[in-house]
Residue, then its C-alpha position, 0 to 999 in steps of 0.5 A: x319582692x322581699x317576701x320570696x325566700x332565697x335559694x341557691x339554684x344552678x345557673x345552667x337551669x335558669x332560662x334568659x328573661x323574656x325582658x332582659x336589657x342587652x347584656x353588658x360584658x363589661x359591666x358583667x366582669x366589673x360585677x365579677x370583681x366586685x362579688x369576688x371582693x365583697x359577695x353577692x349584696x342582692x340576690x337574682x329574681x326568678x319566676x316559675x314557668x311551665x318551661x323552668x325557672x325564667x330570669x326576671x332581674x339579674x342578668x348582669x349577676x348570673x353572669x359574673x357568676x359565671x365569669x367567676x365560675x361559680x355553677x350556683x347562684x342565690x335567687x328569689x323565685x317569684x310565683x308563677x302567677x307574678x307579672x315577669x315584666x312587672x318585677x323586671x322593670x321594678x328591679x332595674x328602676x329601683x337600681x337607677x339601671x335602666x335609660x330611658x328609653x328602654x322604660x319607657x319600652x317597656x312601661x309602655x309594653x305592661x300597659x298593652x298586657x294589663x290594658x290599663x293607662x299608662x299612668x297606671x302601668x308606671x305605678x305597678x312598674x314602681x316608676x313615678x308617673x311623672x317622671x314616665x311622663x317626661x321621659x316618654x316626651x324626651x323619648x317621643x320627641x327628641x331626634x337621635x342627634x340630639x339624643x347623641x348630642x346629649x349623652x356626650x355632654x351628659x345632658x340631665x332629664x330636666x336640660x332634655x325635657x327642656x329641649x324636647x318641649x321647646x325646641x319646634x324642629x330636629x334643628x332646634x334641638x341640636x341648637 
């Protein structure tokens, strides 16, 4: 992604990414505050498409930008031949930005478009195969009590891959 020159490109040009994750509003206005003090550290990522420029990653900076007011914002511009999902899922992994199960989503969605493994998948996705591994288990396996139950006592992977492993019933995992 480094070897995309950066340019400044008006906000209002820039069509939603096709494999952006929900917009956070909270997290957009903390952002705000923080480019507003300190600049803009990482520019966002755009691809060329037929229909304009298409927001790969950087959904949460474009709309700081616009809580400031700001109309332009630096962006990479990806080649239109590049893999949109590809860049989208490296992005957010490489930040630690992403749950699990909204990787696990959407690994498993490169997989499908590029019919390869899903350990190959992980690996263009610059996610180690091994952690897909144990976040697809977690996230095939757990109930969503217990994945409730785990994020209010902010439960590690390796606590979650224990449970999804080990315990034998949807009971078990809440034990």
């Amino acid at each position: 992604m480094s070897n995309y020159e950066v340019q400044i490109i008006e906000i209002a040009a820039i069509l939603a990414g096709a494999f952006e994750r929900p917009l956070d509003l909270e997290h957009a206005a903390t952002l705000a505050r923080d480019i507003h003090e300190n600049d803009l550290h990482q520019p966002i990522g755009v691809i060329q498409r037929s229909e304009g420029l298409r927001r790969c990653w950087g959904q949460h900076r474009c709309e700081a930008f616009r809580i400031l007011g700001k109309t332009h914002i630096p962006a990479r511009i990806v080649d239109e031949q590049a893999d949109e999902l590809m860049f989208s899922l490296a992005e957010n992994h490489l930040r630690l930005e992403e749950s699990m199960e909204s990787m696990v989503t959407r690994v498993t969605a490169l997989a499908r478009r590029h019919k390869c493994t899903f350990h190959d998948a992980a690996l263009q996705a610059n996610v180690k195969p091994s952690k897909f591994s144990r976040c697809k288990k977690i996230v095939d396996k757990l109930s969503d009590a217990a994945k409730q139950l785990a994020a209010a006592h902010d439960l590690g992977m390796s606590d979650l891959y224990l449970v999804a492993t080990r315990a034998s019933t949807p009971e078990m995992q809440l034990e």
